[in-house]
N, C-alpha and C positions, 0 to 999 in steps of 0.2 A: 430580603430573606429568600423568598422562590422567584422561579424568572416565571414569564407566561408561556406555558406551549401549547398551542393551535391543535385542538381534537385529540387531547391525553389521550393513551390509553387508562391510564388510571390516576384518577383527582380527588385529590384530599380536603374537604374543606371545612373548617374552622373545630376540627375531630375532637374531644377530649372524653375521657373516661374518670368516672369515678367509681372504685365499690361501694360496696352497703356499708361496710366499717367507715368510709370518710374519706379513704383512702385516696388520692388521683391518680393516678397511672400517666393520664397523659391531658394537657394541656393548650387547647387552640394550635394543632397541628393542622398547618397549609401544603401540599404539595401536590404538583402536577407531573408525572411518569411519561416520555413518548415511547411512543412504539418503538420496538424494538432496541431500545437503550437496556443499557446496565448500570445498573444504579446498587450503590453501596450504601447502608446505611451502619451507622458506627455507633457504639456507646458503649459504657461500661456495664456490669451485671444493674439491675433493674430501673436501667433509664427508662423502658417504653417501648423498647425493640420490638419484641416478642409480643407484646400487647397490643400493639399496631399491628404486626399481621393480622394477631388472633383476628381485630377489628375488621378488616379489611376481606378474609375468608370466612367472617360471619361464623365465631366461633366463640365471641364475643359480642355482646350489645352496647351499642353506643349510646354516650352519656350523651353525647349533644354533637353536632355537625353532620355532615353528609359524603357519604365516600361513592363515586360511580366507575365502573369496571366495564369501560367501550359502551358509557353510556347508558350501561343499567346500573338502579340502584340499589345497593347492596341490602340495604332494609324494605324496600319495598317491592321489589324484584330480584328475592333473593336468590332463587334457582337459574335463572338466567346470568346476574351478576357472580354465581359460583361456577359456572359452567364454565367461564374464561379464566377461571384461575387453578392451576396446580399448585400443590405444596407439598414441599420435601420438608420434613420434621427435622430435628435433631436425634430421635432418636430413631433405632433402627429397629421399628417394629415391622417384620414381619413373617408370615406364616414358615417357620422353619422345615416343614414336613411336602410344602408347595414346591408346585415347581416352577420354573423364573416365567413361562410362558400362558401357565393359568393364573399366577399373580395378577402380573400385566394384564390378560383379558380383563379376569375376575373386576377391578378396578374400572374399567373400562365402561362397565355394566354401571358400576353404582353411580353412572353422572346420566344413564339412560341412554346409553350411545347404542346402536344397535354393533352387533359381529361385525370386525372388520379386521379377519386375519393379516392381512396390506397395511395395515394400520402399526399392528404390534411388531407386525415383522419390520417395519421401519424405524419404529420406535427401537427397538430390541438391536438393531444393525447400526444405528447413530449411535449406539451407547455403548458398542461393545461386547451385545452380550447375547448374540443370535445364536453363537455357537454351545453360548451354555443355555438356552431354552429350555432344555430336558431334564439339567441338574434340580436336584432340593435345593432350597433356600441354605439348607445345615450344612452344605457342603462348598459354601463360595467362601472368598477372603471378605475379609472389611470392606474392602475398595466395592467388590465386586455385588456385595449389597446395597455400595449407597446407589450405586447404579440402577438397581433394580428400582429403589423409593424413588429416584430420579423416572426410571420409566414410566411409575407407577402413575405418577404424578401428571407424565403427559399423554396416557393413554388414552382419554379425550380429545386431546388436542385443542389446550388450553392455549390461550395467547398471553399468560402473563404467568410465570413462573417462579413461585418465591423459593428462595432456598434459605434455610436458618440454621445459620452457622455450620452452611455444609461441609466444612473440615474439622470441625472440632472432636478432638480425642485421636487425629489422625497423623501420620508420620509425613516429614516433610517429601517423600517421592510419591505420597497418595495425593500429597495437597497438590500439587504440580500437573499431576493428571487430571482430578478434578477444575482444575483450571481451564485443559483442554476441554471437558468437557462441557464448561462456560460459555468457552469460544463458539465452539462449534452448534450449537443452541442458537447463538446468536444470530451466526450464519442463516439458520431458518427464517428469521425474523420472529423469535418468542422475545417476548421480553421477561429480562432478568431481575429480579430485586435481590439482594441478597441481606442479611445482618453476618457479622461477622466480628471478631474478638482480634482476626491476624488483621494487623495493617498494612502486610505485605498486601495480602489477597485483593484490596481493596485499590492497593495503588498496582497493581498489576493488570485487574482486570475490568475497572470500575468507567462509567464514562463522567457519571457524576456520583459525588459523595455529600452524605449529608449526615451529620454530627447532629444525638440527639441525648439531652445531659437535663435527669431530673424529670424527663416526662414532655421537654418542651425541643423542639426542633430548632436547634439555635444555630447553624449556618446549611445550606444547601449550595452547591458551587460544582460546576466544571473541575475534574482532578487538576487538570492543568492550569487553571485560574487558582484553583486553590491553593498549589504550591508558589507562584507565579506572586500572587498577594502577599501569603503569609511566612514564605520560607526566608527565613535565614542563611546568609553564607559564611562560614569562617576561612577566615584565612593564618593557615599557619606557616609562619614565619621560624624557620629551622635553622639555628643558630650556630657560627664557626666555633663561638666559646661560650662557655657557661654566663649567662648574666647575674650574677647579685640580687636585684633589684630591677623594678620598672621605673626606667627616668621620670623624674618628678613632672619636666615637660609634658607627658603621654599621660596624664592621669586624667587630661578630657577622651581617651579614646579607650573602648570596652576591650580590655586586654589581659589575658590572664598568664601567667608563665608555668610551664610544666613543673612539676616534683626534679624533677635532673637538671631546672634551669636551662637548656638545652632549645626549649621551643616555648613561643612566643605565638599565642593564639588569641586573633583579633577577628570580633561579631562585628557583621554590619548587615543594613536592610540594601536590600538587592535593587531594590527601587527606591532610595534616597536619591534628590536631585544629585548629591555627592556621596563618593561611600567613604571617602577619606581616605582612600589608600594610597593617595600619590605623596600628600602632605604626612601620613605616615612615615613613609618610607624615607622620605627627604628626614626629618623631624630624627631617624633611628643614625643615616648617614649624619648628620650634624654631631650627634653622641657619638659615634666612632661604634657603632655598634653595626659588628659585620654577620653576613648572612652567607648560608652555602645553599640553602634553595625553600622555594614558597610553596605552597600546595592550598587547593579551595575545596570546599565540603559544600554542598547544598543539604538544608535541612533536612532533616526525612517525613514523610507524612506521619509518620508515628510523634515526631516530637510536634509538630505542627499540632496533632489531633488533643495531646495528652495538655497540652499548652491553651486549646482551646475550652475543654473542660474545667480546667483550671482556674481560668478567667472567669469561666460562667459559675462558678463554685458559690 
């Protein structure tokens, strides 16, 4: 389920919550975070996503397990273990009447950091938005406030940086930018966790992903192993003439024929000793069944994702 890594920054161990109604939230959650990684975590509306943060920024209490943030622990050394984490909301609370530059300090203060104009102005110039320092809050675009909750969030100078579902309700050229600004975070060496609803986002920017369905963490995986394991290829087969029918021969191979009879679309695992495509193909030549050109799809991590909650249902 989780690999081991040598001095997390952030380790999860054996985590679960329950409310006072009965309720579970989340269930023997294992996971280890390294430095400076990007880690996507996935699920549908109330798998645990969001309950897991809460858990982990101490905005919640834990039912049972232990979570430590660079080695402090979050219930026992809670100001220390909060002091390494920044968090961007989903929503975009703040002060409309501010201005981006006393935001950013103001924040700065509440983790007990002393003045360090060097500080914001760094923060405020990685993100874009030195030149609006001056502006009210009421007068930026969308974009230009998650930014701010983004600055806000690292005006301490946090080393682990959650963001929760920082695109959501957003247009696809903010999603794009917020991505750069993903990157470039990175760059520093903060570490990123993210939750997130797009699957783009996650196989975009993600190093590892981890799918959490019901409350319970049921795969953790490298993006590229993940795809690499569980993806799917089709291949279709684009027909000179209309077929009829699929020859009764081909009914051991997963084959389905377009609406126009026209193409000819054959699933197989990417890593079967054999994928059967040579013995296809012979099998279609034998039928007299001719072709004007082939083409291959790899899975997407959206159907990979959607396919693994499924299973776990």
């Amino acid at each position: 389920m989780t690999e081991t890594i040598n001095d997390p920054i952030l380790s999860i161990k054996h985590v679960g919550k329950t409310y006072e109604g009965g309720f579970t939230a989340l269930k023997d959650v294992n996971l280890d975070i390294a430095k400076g990684e990007i880690f996507a975590l996935l699920g549908p509306n109330g798998a645990g996503k969001t309950t897991l943060i809460s858990l982990v920024c101490g905005l919640a209490r834990l039912s049972e397990g232990t979570i430590h943030v660079d080695g402090h622990d979050v219930t026992k050394d809670f100001r220390k273990a909060r002091a390494k984490i920044g968090l961007v909301p989903q929503e975009l609370t703040t002060d409309a009447f501010e201005t981006v530059w006393n935001t950013v300090s103001f924040s700065r203060g509440l983790f007990g950091k002393p003045k360090d104009p060097a500080v914001i102005e760094r923060v405020l110039r990685s993100l874009t938005l030195y030149d609006k320092k001056d502006n009210k809050l009421r007068t930026l675009s969308g974009g230009m406030k998650r930014r701010v909750l983004i600055a806000k969030a690292l005006s301490h100078e946090p080393e682990v940086l959650f963001l929760d579902e920082p695109t959501a309700g957003v247009d696809v050229a903010l999603r794009r930018e917020m991505w750069n600004v993903v990157g470039d975070l990175r760059k520093t060496g903060v570490t990123v966790i993210l939750t997130t609803h797009y699957i783009e986002e996650a196989e975009m920017m993600a190093d590892r992903i981890g799918v959490i369905s019901k409350g319970r963490l049921i795969l953790v995986e490298k993006k590229d192993e993940l795809m690499r394991k569980l993806g799917h290829k089709e291949l279709t087969i684009k027909l000179q003439e209309p077929l009829d029918q699929i020859p009764d021969n081909l009914s051991g191979y997963e084959l389905e024929l377009s609406p126009d009879r026209m193409d000819l679309t054959y699933s197989y695992d990417t890593h079967a000793e054999r994928t059967g495509i040579a013995s296809l193909m012979r099998l279609l030549a034998e039928d007299g069944v001719r072709f004007r050109d082939i083409a291959t799809k790899q899975s997407s991590l959206e159907e990979i994702f959607v396919g693994l909650v499924e299973e776990k249902a």
